[in-house]
C-alpha positions in Angstrom: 78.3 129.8 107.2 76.8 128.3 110.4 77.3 125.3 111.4 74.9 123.6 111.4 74.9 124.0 107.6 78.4 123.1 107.7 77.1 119.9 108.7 74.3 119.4 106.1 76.8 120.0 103.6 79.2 117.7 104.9 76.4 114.8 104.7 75.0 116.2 101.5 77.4 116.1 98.6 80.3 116.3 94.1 90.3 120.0 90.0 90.1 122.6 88.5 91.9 120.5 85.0 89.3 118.1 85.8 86.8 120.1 84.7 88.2 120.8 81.2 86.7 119.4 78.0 87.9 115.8 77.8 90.4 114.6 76.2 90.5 112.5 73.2 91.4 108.8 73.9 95.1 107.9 73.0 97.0 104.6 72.1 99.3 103.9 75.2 102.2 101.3 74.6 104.3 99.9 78.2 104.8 96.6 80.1 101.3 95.3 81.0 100.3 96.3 84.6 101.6 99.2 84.5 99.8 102.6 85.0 101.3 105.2 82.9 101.9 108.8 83.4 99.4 110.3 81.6 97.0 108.1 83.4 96.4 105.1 80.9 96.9 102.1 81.9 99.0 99.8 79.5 97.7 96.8 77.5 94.7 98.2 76.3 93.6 98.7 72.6 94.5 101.4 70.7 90.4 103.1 71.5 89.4 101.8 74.8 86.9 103.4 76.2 86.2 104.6 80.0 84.9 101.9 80.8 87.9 99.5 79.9 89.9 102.4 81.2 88.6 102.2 84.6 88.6 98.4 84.7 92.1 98.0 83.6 92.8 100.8 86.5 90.9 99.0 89.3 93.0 96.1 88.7 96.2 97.6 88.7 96.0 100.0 91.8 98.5 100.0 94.8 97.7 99.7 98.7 98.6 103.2 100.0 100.8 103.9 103.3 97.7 105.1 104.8 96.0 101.2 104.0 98.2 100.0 106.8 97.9 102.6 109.6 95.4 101.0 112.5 93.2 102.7 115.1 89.9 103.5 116.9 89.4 106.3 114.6 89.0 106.9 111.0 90.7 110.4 110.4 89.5 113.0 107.5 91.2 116.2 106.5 88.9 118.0 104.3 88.6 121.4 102.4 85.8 122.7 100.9 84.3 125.1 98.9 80.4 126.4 98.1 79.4 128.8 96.0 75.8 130.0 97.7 74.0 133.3 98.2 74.2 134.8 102.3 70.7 134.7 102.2 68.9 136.6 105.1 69.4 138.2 107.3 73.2 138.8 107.0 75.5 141.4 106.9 75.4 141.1 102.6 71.9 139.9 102.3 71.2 137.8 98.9 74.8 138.0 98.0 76.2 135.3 95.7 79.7 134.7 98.0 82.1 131.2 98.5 81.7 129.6 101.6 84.7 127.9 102.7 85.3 125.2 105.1 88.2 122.9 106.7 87.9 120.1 108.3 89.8 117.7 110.6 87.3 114.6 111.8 87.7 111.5 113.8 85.0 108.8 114.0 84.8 105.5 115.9 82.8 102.9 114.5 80.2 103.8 117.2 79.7 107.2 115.9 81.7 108.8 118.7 84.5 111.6 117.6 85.7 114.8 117.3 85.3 117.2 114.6 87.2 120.2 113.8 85.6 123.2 111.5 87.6 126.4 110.2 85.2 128.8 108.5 86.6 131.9 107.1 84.6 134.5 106.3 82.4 134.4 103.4 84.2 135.3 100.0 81.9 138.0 97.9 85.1 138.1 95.6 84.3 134.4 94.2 88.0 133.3 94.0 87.1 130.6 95.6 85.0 129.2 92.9 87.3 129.7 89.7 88.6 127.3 88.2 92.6 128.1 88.4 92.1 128.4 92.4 94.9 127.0 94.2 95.2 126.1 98.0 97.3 126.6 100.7 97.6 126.0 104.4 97.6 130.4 104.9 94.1 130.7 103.4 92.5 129.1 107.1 95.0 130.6 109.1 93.4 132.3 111.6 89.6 131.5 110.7 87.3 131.2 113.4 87.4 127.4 114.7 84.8 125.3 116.0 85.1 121.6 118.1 82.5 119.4 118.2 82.5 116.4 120.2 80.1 113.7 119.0 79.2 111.2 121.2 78.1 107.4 120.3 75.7 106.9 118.2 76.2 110.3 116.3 76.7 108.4 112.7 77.6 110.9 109.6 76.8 108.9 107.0 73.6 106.8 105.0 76.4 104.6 103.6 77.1 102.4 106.6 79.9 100.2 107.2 81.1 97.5 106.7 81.8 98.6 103.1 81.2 96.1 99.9 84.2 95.1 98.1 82.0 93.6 95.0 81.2 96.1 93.2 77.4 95.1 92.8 77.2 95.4 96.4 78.9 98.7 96.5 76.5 100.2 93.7 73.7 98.9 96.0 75.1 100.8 99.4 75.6 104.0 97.1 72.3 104.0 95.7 71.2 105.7 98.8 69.4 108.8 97.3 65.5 108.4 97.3 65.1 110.1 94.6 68.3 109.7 92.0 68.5 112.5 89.7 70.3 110.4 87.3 74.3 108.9 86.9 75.4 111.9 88.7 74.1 110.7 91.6 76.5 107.9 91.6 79.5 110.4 91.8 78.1 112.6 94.8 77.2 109.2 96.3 81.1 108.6 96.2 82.4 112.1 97.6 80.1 110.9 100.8 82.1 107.7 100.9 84.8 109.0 101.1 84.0 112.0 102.8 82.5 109.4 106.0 84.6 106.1 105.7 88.3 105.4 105.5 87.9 103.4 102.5 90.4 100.4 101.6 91.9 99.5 98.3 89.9 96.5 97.9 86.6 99.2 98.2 89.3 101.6 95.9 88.7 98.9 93.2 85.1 98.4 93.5 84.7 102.1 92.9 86.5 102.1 89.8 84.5 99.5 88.6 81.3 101.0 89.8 82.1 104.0 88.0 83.1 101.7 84.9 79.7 100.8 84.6 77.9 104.7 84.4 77.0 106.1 81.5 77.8 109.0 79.6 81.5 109.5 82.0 84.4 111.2 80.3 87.9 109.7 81.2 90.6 112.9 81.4 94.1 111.1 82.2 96.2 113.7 83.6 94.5 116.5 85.7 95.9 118.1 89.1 93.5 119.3 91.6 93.7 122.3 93.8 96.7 121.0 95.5 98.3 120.4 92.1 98.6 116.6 92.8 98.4 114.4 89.5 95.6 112.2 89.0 93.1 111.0 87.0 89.8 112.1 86.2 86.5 111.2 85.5 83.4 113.8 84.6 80.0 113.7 83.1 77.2 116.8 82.5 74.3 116.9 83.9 71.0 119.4 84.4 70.7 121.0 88.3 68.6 123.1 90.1 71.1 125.9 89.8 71.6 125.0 85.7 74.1 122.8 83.7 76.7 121.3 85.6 79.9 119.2 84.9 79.9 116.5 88.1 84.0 115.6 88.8 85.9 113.0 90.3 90.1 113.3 90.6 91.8 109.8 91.6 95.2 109.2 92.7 96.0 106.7 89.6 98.8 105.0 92.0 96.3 104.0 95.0 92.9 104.5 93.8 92.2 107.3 96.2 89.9 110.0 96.2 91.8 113.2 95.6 88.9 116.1 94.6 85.1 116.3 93.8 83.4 119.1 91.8 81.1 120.7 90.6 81.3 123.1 87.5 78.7 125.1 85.6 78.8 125.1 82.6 76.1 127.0 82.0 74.9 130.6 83.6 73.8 130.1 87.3 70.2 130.2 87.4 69.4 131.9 90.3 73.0 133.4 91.8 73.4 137.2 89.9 75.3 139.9 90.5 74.9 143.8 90.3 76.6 144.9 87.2 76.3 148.4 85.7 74.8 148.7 82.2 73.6 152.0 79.8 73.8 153.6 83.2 71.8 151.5 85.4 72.3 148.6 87.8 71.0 145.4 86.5 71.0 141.3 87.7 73.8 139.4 85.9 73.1 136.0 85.9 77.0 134.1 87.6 78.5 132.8 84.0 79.7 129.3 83.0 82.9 128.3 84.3 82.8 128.7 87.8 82.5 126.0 90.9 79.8 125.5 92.6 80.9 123.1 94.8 84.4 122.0 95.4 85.7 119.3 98.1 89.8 118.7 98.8 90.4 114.8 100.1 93.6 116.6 102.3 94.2 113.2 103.9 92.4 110.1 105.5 93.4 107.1 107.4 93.2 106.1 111.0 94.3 107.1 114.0 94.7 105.4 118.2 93.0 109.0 119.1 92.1 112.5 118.6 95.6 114.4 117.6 
């Protein structure tokens, strides 16, 4: 994928167990305060719903090692996934394939960095986009590489700093989107958040409580994303151009952060089809339900003096 479209994707954004049905609700019984391993916090009524959930969550979460590192440079390790067609001209034109990217990026408050891309090639197998997929460090080994150096005034993101910690104010900076295509929007608006800024608990807990307050979100309490850490997860379904999709979110239920963002159709892909013989002649299958469309890894963030 060139880069330049790298880098629209990286401004425009949405666990593989995340994206299952969710779960029923269930009674939770520990010592108040205390986030459980199944991902419910304790003290809560025997039916609470996400909302309560998420509240009771946002007041219990942790400061992460990461909340104390200092620096010049907020620091992103990112891998991502797009299911897309080549397009034309290419070497496979008007194939459906998975476009995968990694990426390493520092930013200074200025706009000033350095960012790091690792494309391999496009994937016409669509691994990439099902939903038992698993990562590893060997899957970019190798990959063509490209550096960009950004100089001042180079900003990534529509959601600029300093970031609300009331959670009014936050739903304010994330309503960024000109035209919001519904609550949906509100969970791509926080995979840019987090893909642009380092983002603090006090902003962790204003999240949670952002999200508390959309309607029609699912609460899943134990899903592992692509890395097959433990977290919790939030989802909701909602129409798209490319057909029916179930929008993700995957939280570390210790610290609040980020872990995954996705996007699943769960309906056939509307325009992406693929060659399939049938009574003896090619013909278009629409892509079916249950793959990603979109799939972003929160490797690691924090801060960091420079660029290593």
């Amino acid at each position: 994928m060139p880069a330049a479209a790298i880098t629209v994707l990286i401004i425009a954004v949405t666990v593989s167990a995340a994206t299952q049905a969710p779960h029923e609700n269930e009674a939770a019984t520990a010592t108040p305060g205390i986030v459980l391993a199944r991902g419910y916090p304790a003290g809560l009524s025997a039916s609470p719903t996400t909302a309560d959930l998420l509240s009771a969550l946002a007041n219990t979460i942790r400061n992460a090692p990461t909340d104390h590192q200092t620096g010049r440079y907020t620091y992103h390790h990112l891998r991502r996934w797009i299911l897309d067609t080549t397009g034309t001209p290419a070497p496979r034109p008007n194939t459906p394939a998975v476009f995968a990217v990694e990426i390493h990026r520092w930013e200074a408050t200025d706009g000033s960095g350095l960012g790091i891309y690792t494309e391999p090639p496009p994937a016409y197998d669509l691994a990439g986009a099902e939903p038992d997929y698993l990562s590893t460090d060997g899957q970019f080994a190798g990959a063509p590489t490209t550096r960009t150096a950004y100089r001042a005034g180079n900003l990534s993101s529509p959601i600029v700093a300093p970031l609300a910690i009331d959670p009014t104010a936050l739903a304010r900076q994330l309503a960024f989107a000109p035209l919001p295509d519904g609550p949906q929007s509100t969970l791509r608006a926080i995979d840019e958040l987090y893909t642009a800024h380092y983002v603090s608990r006090p902003t962790r807990a204003a999240v949670l409580q952002v999200l508390a307050g959309v309607d029609s979100l699912s609460y899943q309490p134990d899903v592992t994303d692509r890395l097959g850490r433990h977290g919790i997860g939030v989802s909701l379904d909602a129409d798209n151009v490319a057909g029916n999709l179930r929008f993700s979110l995957v939280f570390d239920p210790d610290t609040g952060q980020l872990l995954a963002s996705s996007q699943l159709l769960v309906s056939p892909h509307r325009y992406l089809s693929v060659k399939q013989a049938a009574q003896g002649r090619d013909v278009r299958q629409s892509l079916p339900a249950g793959l990603f469309t979109y799939y972003t890894l929160f490797v690691d963030q924090g801060r960091r003096a420079d660029l290593t």
